[in-house]
C-alpha positions as CSV (number, residue, x, y, z in Angstrom):
1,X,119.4,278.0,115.1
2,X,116.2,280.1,114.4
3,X,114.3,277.6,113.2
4,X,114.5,275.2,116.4
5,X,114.0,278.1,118.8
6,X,110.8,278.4,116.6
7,X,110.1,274.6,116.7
8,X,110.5,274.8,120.4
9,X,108.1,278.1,120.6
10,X,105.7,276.2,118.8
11,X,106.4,272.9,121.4
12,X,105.8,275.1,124.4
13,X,102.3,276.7,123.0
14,X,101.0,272.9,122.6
15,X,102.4,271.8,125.9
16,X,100.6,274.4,127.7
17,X,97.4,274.1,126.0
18,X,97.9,270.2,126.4
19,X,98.2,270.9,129.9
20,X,94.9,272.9,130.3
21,X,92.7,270.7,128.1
22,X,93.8,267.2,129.0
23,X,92.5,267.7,132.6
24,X,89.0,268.5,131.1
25,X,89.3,265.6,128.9
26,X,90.4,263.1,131.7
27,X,87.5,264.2,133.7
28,X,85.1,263.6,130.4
29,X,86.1,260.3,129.2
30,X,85.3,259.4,132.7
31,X,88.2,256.8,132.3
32,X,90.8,256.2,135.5
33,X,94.3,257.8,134.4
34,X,95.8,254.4,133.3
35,X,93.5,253.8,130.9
36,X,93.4,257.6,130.0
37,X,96.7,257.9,129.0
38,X,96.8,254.7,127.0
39,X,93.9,255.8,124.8
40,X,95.2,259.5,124.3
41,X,98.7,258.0,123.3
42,X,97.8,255.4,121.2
43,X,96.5,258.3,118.5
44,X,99.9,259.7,117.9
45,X,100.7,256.4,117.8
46,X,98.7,255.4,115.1
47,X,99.1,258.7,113.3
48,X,102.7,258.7,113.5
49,X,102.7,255.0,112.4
50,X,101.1,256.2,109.0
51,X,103.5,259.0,108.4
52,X,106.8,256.8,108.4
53,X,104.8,254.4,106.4
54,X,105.2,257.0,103.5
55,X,107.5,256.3,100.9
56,X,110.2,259.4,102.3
57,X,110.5,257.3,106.0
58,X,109.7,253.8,105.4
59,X,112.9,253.6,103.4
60,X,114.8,254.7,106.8
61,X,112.7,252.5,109.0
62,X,114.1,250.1,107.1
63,X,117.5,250.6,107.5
64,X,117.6,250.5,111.3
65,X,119.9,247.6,113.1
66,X,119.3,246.2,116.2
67,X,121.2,248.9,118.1
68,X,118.7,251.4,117.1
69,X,115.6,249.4,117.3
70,X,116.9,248.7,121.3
71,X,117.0,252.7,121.3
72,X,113.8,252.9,119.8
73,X,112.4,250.8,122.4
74,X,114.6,252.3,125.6
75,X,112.6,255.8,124.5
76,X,109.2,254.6,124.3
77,X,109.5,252.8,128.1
78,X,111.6,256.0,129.6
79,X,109.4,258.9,127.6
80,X,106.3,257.2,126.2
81,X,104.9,255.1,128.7
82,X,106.5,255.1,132.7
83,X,106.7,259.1,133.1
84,X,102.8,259.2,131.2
85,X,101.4,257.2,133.7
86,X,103.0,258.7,136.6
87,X,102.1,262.2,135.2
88,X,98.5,262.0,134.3
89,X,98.3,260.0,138.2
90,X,99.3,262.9,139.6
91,X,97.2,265.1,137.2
92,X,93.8,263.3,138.4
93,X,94.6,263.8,142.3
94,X,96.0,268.0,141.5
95,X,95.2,270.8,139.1
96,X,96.4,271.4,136.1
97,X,98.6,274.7,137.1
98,X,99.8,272.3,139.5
99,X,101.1,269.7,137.1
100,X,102.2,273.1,135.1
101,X,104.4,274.2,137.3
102,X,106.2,271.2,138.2
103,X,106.8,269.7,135.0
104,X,108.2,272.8,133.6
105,X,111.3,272.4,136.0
106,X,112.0,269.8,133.7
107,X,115.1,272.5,132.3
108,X,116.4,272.2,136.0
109,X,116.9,268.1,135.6
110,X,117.9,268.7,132.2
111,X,120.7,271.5,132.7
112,X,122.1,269.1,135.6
113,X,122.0,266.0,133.5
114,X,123.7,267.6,130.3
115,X,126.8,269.2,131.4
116,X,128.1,265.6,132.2
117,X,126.6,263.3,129.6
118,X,126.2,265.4,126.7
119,X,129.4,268.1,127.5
120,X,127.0,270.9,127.0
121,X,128.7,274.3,128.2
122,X,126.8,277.0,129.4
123,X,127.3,280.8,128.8
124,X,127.3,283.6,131.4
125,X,124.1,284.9,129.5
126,X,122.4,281.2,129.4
127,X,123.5,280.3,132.6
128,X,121.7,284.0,133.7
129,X,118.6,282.9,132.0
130,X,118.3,279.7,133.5
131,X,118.6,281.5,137.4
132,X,115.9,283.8,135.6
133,X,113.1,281.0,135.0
134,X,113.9,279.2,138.3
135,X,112.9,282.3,140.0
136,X,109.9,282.7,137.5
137,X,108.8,279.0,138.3
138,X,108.4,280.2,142.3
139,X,106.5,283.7,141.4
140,X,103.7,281.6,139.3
141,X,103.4,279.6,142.6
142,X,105.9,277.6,143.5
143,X,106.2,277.8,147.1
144,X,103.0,276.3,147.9
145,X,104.0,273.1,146.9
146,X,106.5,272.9,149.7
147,X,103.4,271.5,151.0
148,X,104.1,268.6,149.2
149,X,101.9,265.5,148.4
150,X,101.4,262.5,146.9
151,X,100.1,263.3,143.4
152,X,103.5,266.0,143.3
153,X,105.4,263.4,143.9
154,X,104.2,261.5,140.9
155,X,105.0,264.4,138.7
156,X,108.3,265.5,139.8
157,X,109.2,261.5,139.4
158,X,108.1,261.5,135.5
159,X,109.1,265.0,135.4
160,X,112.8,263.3,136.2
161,X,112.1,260.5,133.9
162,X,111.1,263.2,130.9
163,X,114.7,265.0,131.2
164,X,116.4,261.5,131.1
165,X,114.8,260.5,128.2
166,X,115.5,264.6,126.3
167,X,119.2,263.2,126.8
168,X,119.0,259.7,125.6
169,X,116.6,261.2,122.6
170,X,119.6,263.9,122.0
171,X,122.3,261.6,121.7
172,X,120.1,259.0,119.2
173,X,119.1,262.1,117.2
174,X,122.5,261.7,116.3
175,X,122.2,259.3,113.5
176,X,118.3,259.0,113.2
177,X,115.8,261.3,112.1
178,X,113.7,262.7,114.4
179,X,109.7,261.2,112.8
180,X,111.4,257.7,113.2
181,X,112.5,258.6,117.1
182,X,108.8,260.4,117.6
183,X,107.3,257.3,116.2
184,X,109.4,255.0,118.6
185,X,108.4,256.9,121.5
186,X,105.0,256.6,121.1
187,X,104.9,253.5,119.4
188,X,106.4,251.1,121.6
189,X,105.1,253.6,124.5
190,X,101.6,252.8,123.3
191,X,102.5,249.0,123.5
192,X,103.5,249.1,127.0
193,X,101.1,251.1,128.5
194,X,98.5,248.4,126.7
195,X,100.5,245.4,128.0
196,X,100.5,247.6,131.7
197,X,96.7,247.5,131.4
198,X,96.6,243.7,130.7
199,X,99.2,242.6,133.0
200,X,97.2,245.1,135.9
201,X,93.4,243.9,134.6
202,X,93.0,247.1,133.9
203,X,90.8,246.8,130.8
204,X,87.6,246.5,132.0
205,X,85.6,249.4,129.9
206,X,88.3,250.3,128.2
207,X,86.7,251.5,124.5
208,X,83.6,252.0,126.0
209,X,83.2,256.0,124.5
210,X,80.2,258.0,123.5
211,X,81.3,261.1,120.5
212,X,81.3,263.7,122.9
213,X,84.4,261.6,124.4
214,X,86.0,260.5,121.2
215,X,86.6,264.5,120.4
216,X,88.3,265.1,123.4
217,X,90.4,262.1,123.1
218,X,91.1,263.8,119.4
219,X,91.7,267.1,120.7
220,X,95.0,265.8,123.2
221,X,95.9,262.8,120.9
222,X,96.8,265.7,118.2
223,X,98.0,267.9,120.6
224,X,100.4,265.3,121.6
225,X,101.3,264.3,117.8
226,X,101.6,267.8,117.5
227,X,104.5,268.2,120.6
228,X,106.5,264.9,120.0
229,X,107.0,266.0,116.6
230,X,107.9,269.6,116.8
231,X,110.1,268.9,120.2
232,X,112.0,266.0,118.8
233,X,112.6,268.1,115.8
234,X,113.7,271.0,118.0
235,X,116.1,268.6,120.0
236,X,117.8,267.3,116.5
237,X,118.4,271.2,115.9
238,X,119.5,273.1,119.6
239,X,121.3,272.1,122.9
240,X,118.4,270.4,125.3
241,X,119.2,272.5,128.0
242,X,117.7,275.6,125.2
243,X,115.1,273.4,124.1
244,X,113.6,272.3,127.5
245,X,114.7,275.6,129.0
246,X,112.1,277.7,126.2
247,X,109.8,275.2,127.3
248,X,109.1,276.8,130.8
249,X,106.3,279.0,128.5
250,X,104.2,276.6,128.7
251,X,103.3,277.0,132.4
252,X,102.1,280.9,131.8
253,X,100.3,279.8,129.2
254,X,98.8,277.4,131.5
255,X,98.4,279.4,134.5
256,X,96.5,282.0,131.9
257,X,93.6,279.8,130.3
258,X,93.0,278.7,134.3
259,X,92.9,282.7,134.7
260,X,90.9,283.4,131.9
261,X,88.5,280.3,131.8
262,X,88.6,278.9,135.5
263,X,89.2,281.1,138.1
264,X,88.3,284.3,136.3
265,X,91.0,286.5,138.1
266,X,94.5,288.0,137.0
267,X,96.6,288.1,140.1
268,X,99.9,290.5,139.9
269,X,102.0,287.6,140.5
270,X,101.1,286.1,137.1
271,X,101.7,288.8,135.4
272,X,105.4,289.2,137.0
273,X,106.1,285.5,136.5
274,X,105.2,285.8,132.5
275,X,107.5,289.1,132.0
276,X,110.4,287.4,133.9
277,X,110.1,284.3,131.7
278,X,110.0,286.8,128.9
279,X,112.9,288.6,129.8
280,X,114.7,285.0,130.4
281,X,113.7,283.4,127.1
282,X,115.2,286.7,125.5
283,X,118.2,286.3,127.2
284,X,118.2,282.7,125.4
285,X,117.1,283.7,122.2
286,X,120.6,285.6,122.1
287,X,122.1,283.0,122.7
288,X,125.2,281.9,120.3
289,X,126.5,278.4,120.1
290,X,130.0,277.8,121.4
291,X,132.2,277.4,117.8
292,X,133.4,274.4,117.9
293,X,129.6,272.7,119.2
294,X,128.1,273.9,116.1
295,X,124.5,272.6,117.0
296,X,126.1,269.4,115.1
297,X,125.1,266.5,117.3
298,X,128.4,264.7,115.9
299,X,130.4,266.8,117.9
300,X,128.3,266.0,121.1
């Protein structure tokens, strides 16, 4: 259990640095937020593609029946391509706490989607820790997006999309290892979003990049590589509702690199919405799986 509430620690320091650089980045490449996305996920893509290529994956890729390669597929169109360019839409008309803020709520969509479909039971002390970070995800914020808009509405709709797919992804992590379910996500993501850009006409300018450009599309194409393959791995190991629920530290982490780079001011509701999510995520990390769940995805 340790080592996936580590994976997801390490998942949840790259999501919030993903957050804070990729809205430099889509402002550098100069590229609308279609053809953004498509060129920052095509990297972990590519770079995945080479890693199951090795001789300790290919041999599973190989293996795989049509069931799995429909799965495969169903995860790339509801996690690697739809919610992506919904979410970096709404990133080019908000900031980047914004987007923060409202995708980590994605343990809210989660929580509600896997008591039913997965059977996951919550404890008195998890159930504690999840009323924690909703209340944490209002004090960095929150209620000034009552004034709702467009570009939150983008988010909250791949944020939705992103918890659907964390349950599909759970229940295929039964039976396939997570590289080859990372790889499908962003392999047949990559292919869509491409085939979105053609079937839109889209494409006009497309690879048109100067260095400067190239190393920020670098920089979030291995930050990306980076989450998909420590949350998937995270995901095979823990209930989602922990995983997406350690998550929410990504949006402090967020909120302080805007603090510390941006804005250049500290206010006192930061600092009380990191040391609740502190307390919260401590509250999780005592949390004990139920005997008979086991963290074995067989008995989901």
């Amino acid at each position: 259990m340790r080592k996936g509430i580590y994976l997801v620690l390490i998942t949840a320091v790259i999501s919030g640095l993903s957050i804070f650089f990729n809205k430099f980045a889509l402002e550098a490449l100069g590229k609308n937020a279609y053809q953004y996305t498509t060129l920052k996920n095509i990297i972990p893509a590519v770079l995945l593609s080479f890693l199951i290529l090795t001789p300790f994956i290919f041999p599973k890729l190989k293996k795989l029946n049509k069931g799995q390669w429909l799965k495969l597929f169903l995860i790339g169109l509801i996690g690697g391509s739809v919610p992506f360019l919904l979410f970096f839409k709404g990133m080019s008309l908000t900031s980047a706490v914004g987007a923060a803020f409202i995708h980590k709520t994605l343990f809210i969509w989660v929580a509600i989607l896997a008591w039913p479909l997965l059977k996951e039971k919550l404890g008195k002390i998890q159930l504690l820790a999840l009323l924690i970070l909703v209340g944490s995800t209002f004090i960095f914020g929150g209620f000034k997006y009552f004034s709702w808009g467009y570009a939150h509405s983008l988010i909250l709709a791949a944020t939705v999309l992103w918890a659907v797919e964390s349950i599909i992804a759970k229940i295929i992590l039964r039976d396939l290892d997570y590289l080859l379910v990372a790889w499908g996500r962003m392999f047949f993501g990559s292919l869509i979003l491409i085939g979105f850009l053609v079937f839109t006409k889209n494409t006009g300018g497309l690879l048109t990049i100067d260095l400067s450009q190239f190393l920020w599309l670098g920089l979030v194409g291995l930050f990306l590589t980076g989450y998909v393959i420590s949350w998937y791995s995270a995901l095979q190991k823990l209930p989602v509702t922990v995983v997406s629920s350690f998550l929410v530290l990504a949006s402090p982490l967020t909120t302080l690199l805007n603090n510390l780079f941006i804005t250049h001011q500290f206010p006192s509701k930061d600092i009380l919405g990191l040391a609740t999510v502190l307390v919260a995520l401590i509250l999780l990390w005592q949390f004990k799986p139920i005997k008979k769940y086991e963290f074995n995805t067989k008995s989901i």
